[in-house]
C-alpha positions in Angstrom: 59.4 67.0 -21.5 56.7 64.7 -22.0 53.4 63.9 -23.0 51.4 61.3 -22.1 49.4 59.7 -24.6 48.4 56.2 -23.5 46.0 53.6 -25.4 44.8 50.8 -24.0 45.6 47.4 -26.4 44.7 44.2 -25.5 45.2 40.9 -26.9 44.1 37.7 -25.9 45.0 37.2 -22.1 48.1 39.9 -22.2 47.1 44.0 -21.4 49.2 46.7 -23.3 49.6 49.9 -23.2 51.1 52.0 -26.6 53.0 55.3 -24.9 54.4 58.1 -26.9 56.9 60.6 -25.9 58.9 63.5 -27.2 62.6 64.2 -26.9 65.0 65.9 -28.0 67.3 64.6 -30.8 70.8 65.1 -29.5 72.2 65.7 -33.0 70.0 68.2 -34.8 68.4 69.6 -31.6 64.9 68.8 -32.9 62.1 67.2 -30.9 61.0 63.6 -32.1 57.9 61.1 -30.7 59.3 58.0 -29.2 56.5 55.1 -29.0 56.9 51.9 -27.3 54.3 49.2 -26.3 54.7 47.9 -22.7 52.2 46.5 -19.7 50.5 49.6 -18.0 52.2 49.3 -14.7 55.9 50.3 -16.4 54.2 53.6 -18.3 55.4 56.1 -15.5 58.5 54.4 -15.0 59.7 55.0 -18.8 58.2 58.3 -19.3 60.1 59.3 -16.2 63.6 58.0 -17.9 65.5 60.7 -19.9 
């Protein structure tokens, strides 16, 4: 499951994208947000990844 929250960042010449995401903790079964910065074109690709 995941939601897509996307901001736009940019700085100087680069574009970035901040995407969150929530999984499921493995140990105590609890959801948890997973954020990462990355160019916009990868966004899907790592939302897609389990």
């Amino acid at each position: 499951m995941a939601k897509k929250t996307v901001a736009s960042l940019q700085t100087s010449s680069k574009r970035l994208t901040k995407a969150i995401k929530m999984v499921k903790s493995p140990k105590s079964g609890a959801y948890v947000f997973v954020e990462s910065v990355m160019a916009p074109e990868i966004v899907n690709e790592w939302l897609d990844k389990k």
